[in-house]
C-alpha positions in Angstrom: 0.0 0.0 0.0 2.0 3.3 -1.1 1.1 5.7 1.4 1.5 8.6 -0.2 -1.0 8.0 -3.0 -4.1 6.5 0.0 -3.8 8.6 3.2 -6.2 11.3 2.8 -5.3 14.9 2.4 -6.5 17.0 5.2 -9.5 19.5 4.7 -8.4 23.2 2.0 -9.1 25.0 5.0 -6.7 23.5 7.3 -4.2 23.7 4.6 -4.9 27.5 4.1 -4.8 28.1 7.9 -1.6 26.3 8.2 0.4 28.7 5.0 -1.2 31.9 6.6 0.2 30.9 10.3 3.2 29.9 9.2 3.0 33.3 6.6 2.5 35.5 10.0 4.9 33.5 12.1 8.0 34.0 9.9 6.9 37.5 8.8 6.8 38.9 12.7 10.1 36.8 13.1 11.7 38.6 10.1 10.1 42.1 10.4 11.2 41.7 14.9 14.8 40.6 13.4 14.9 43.7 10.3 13.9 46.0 13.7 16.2 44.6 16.2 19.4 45.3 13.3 18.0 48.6 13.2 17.3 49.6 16.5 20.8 48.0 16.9 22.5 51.1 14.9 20.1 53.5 16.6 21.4 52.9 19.8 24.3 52.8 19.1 24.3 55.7 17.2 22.5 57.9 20.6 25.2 56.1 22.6 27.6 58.2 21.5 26.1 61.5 22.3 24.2 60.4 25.4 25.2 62.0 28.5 27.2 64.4 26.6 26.8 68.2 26.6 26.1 69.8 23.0 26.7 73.5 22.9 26.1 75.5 20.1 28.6 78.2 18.1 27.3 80.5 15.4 28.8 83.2 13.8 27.0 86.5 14.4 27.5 87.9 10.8 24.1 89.6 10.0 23.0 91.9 7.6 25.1 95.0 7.6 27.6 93.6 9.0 28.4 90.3 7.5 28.8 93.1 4.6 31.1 95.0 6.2 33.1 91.9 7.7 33.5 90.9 4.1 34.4 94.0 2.8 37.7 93.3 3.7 39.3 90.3 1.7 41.5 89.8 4.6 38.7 88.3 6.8 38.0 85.7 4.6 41.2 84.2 6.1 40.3 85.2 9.3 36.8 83.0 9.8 38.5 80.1 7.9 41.2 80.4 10.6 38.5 80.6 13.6 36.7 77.4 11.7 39.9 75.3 11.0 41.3 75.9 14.5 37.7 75.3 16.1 37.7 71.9 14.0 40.7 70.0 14.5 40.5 71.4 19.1 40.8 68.1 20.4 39.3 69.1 24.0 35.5 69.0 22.2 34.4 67.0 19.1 32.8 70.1 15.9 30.0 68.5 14.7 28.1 70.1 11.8 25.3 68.9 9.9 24.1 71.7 7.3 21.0 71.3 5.6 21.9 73.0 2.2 19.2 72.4 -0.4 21.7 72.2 -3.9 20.9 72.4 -7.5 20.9 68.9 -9.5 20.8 68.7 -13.3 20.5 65.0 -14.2 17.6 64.6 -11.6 15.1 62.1 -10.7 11.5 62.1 -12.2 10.3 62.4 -9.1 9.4 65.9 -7.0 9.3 64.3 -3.8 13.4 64.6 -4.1 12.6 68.5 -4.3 14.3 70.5 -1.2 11.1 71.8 -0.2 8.9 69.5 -1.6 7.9 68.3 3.0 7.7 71.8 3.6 5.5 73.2 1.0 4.6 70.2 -1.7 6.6 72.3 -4.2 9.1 71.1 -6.6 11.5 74.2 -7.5 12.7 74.0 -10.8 15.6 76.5 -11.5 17.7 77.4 -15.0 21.3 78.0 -14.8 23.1 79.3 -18.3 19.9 77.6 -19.7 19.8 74.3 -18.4 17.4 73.2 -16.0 18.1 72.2 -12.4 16.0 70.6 -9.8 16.8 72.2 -6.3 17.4 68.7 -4.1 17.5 68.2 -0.6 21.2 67.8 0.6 23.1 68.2 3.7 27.2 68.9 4.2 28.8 66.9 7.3 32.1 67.1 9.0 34.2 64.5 9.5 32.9 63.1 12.7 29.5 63.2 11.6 30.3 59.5 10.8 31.8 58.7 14.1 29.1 59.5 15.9 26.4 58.4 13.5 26.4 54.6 12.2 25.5 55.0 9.1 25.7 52.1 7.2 26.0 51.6 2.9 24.1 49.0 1.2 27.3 50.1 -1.9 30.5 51.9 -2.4 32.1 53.1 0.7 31.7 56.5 3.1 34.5 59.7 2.5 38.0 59.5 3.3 39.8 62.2 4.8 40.8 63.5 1.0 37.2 63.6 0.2 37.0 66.7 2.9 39.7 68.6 1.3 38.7 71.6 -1.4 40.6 71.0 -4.9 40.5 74.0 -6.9 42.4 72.4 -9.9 39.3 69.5 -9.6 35.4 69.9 -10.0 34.5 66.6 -9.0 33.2 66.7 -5.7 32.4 62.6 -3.9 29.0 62.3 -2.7 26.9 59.6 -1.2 23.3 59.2 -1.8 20.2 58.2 0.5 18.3 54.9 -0.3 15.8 56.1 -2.3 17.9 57.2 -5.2 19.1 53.6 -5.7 16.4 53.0 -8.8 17.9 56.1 -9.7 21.9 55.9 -9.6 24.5 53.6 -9.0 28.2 53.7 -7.8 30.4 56.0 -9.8 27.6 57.8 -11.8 28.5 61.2 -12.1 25.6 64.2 -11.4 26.0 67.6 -12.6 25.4 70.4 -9.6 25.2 74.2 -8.6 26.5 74.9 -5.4 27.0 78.4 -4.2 26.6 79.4 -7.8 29.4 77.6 -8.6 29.4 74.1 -11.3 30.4 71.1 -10.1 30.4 67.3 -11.1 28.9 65.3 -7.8 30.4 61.7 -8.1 28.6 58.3 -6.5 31.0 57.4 -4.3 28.1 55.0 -2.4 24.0 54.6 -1.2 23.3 54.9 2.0 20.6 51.8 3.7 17.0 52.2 4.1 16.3 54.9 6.8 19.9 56.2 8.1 19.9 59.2 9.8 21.8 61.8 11.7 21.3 63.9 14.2 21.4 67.5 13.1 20.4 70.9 15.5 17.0 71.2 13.3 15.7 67.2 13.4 17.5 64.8 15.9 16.9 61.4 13.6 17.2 63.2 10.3 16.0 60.4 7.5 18.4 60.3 4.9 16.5 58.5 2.4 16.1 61.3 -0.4 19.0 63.3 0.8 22.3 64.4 -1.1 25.4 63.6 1.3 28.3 65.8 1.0 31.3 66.4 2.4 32.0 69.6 4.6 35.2 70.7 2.5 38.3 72.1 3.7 40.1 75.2 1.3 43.7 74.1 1.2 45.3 77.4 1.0 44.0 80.5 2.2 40.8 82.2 0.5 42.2 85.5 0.1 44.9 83.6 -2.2 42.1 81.6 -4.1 40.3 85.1 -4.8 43.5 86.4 -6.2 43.8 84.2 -8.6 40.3 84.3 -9.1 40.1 80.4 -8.6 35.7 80.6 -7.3 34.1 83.0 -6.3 33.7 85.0 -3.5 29.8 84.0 -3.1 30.9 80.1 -2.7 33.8 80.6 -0.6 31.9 83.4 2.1 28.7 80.5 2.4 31.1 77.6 3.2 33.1 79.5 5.2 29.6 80.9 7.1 28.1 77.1 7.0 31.3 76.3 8.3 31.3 78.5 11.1 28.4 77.2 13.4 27.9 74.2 14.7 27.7 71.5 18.1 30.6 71.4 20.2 30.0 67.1 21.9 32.5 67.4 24.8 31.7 66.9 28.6 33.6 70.2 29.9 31.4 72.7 31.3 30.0 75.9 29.5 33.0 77.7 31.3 35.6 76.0 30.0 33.9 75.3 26.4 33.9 79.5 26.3 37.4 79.7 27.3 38.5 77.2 25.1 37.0 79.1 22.1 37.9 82.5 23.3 41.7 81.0 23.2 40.4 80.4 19.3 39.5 83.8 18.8 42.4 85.4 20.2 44.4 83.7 18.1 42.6 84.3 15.1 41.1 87.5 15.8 37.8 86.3 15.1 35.2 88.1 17.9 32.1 87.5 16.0 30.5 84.4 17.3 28.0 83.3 20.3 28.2 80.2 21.9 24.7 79.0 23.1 24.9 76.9 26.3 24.7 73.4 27.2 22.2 71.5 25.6 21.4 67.8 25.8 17.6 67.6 26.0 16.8 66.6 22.4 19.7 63.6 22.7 18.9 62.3 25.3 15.4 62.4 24.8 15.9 60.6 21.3 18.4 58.2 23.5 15.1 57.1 26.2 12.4 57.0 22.8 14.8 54.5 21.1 15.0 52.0 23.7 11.3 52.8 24.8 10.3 51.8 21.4 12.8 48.9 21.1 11.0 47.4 24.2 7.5 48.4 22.8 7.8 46.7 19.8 9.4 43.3 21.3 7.0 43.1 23.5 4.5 43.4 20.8 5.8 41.0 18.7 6.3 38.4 21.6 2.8 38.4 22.0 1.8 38.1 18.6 4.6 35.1 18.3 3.3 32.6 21.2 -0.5 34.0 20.1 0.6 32.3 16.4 2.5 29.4 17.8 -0.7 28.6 19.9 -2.9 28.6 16.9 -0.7 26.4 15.2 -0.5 23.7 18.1 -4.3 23.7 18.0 -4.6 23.4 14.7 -2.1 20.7 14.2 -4.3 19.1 17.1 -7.6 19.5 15.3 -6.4 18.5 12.3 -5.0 15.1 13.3 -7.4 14.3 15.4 -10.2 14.5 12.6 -8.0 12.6 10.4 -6.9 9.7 13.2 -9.5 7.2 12.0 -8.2 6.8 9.0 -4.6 6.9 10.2 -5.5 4.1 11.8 -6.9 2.2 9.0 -3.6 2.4 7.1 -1.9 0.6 10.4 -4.3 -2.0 10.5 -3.6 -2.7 6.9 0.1 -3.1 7.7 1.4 0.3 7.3 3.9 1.5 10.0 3.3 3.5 12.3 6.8 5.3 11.3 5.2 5.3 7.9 2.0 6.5 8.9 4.2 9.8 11.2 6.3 10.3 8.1 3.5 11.2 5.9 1.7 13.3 8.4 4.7 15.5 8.8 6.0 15.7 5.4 2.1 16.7 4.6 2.3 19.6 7.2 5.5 20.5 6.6 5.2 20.9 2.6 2.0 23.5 3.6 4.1 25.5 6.4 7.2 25.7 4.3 5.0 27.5 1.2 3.9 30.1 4.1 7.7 30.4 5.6 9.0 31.2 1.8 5.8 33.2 0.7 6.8 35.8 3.2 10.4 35.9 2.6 9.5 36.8 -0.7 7.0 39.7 0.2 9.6 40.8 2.7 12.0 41.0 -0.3 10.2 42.8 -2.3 9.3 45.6 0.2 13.0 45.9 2.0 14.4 45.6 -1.5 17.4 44.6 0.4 19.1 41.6 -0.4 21.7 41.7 2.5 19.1 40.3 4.8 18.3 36.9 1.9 20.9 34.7 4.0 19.4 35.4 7.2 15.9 35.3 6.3 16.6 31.9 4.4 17.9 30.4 7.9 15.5 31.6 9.9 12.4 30.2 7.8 14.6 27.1 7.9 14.7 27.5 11.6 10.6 28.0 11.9 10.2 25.1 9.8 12.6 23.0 11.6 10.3 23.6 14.7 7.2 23.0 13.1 8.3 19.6 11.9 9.6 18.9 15.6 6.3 20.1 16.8 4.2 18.0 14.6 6.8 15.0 15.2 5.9 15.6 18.9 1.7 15.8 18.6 1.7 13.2 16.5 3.7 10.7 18.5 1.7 11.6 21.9 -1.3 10.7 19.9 -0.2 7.5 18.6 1.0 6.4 22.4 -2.4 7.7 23.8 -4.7 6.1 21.9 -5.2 2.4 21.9 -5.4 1.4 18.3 -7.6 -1.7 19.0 -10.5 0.2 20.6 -10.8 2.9 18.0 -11.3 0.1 15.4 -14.2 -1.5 17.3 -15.7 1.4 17.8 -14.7 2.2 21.6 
């Protein structure tokens, strides 16, 4: 008697309830998993700046007198003094995030890549010598930004020192993309920009993963997902020199130098000695026109306790739903056997193992769960759109399957020992 052909498939609805438990059961597994990896980096991420005290510097160059200020080509060297010297004090980290919306030519057909496109729901379209630019949401980061941010890259790599360093014989400037231009660019593609009124050729140097952020003074988790990354460039000779020789203009080198020029000092010295350590800056320089704005740690650490909140929130959540699936699947595993037994038990009378008989079972429920574990790998997938995950997700609906089979192995077996095959036949 070939077993596989006579025992009697179970009811279509227990075989739909089985894929859409198993379905739910490896999705919550996967989606907990995707969250705990990204909670992971969060964390870590508001590790680094919890407990810390963030002040804030800002040049105080307004109006008539940032005229005035720059009225004298002289000064230009003076703030890019004040901001090199503030950069590389090694008694507080500079940390500067700059929200500076920048012309794109080759751009998306898309508006919600448009700077202002959250704000207002426009999409700014601007011509430069005739050409059309799309004004993009971008931000430009120091060096540490990446230090105390994990931001990770799905391709290419992040910027090298090098990368922060102005090159006026070079208009290529390296920048890294958010995830949602990935249907857009790839590594190496070269994007034609207007910065500061000057031209420039942006180069993919790498895509950032779904949903990295920063923390910046106007959003503490800024979403990078349709933002322009660039570096926070350095000039390598003094700006006074580069206007000489007429190497860019003044416009570009007065609004780096001014984006340069405010920013969080991360250090855990007091406001006392985080005002004498930039005074000692100024006197050297000779740059007076700044404010420092004291300590200020509320939005960090805020973001710091709403992380882990939500990290314990959602496992919680998810536990719940878990052993509320698992349950559903033990009793339906029960039902389903049981309203099948008799007929089991036919099949042993007839000379078929009982090994035979357990085999079938299983393989019959675990054919059904498997389709459930794999169907939602697959919708997974194609939502994350990340296929750095595949390996693990693979495993784990191995892993859930695994279980199943050990679980059905298990009911199955208590229900063979508990039931007294001679009685059932006779009707007992």
């Amino acid at each position: 008697m070939k077993i596989g052909k006579t025992i009697p498939p179970q009811k279509k609805w227990y075989k739909f309830l089985l894929i859409l438990l198993s379905f739910i059961l490896t999705s919550v597994v996967l989606l907990v998993l995707i969250n705990i990896n990204s909670s992971k980096l969060e964390i870590e991420s508001t590790n680094k700046f919890n407990n810390q005290n963030l002040y804030e510097i800002t040049d105080m160059l307004i109006n008539e007198r940032e005229v005035e200020f720059f009225n004298d080509i002289n000064n230009y060297d003076v703030l890019n003094n004040f901001n090199v010297n503030v950069e590389k004090n090694n008694n507080f980290s500079f940390y500067n995030v700059v929200w500076q919306p920048i012309a794109i030519q080759n751009y998306p057909d898309n508006e919600q890549f448009a700077a202002y496109y959250d704000i207002e729901g426009d999409d700014e379209l601007v011509e430069v010598e005739g050409e059309v630019y799309r004004v993009s949401n971008a931000i430009q980061v120091s060096k540490n930004v990446f230090n105390f941010n994990t931001i990770e890259l799905i391709k290419g790599e992040k910027f090298i020192d090098s990368d922060y360093q102005y090159n006026s014989e070079s208009n290529i400037i390296p920048i890294i993309l958010g995830y949602d231009y990935l249907n857009y660019f790839d590594v190496n593609d070269e994007i034609k920009m207007n910065l500061y009124g000057e031209d420039f050729i942006g180069k993919v140097i790498g895509i950032g993963s779904k949903d990295a952020s920063v923390y910046s003074n106007q959003d503490p988790q800024l979403l990078l997902n349709r933002y322009i990354i660039l570096p926070s460039l350095n000039f390598s000779e003094q700006p006074s020199e580069m206007l000489a020789a007429n190497q860019v203009g003044a416009l570009y080198i007065k609004a780096l130098s001014l984006t340069k020029a405010g920013g969080s000092l991360i250090s855990n010295q007091s406001a006392v000695e985080i005002r004498q350590e930039i005074s000692e800056i100024a006197n050297l320089t000779g740059f007076y026109d700044y404010q420092i704005i004291g300590a200020n740690s509320t939005s960090v650490n805020l973001l710091f306790k709403m992380v882990n909140s939500n990290q314990i929130v959602i496992n919680i959540a998810s536990g719940a739903v878990m052993i509320l699936i698992l349950f559903m699947i033990v009793l339906l595993i029960n039902i389903s056997i049981k309203r099948e037994f008799e007929s089991y038990l036919v099949y042993i009378i007839n000379g078929v193992t009982h090994s035979t008989v357990k085999a079938a079972i299983i393989k019959e429920f675990l054919i059904f769960s498997s389709v459930g574990s794999i169907f939602a790998i697959l919708v997974i997938c194609m939502f994350i759109k990340d296929l750095s995950f595949l390996s693990m997700f693979i495993f784990v609906a191995c892993f859930i399957v695994g279980g199943l089979s050990g679980l059905i192995y298990y009911l199955v077996n208590k229900l063979v020992a508990d039931t007294n095959v001679v009685e059932k036949l006779k009707g007992d």
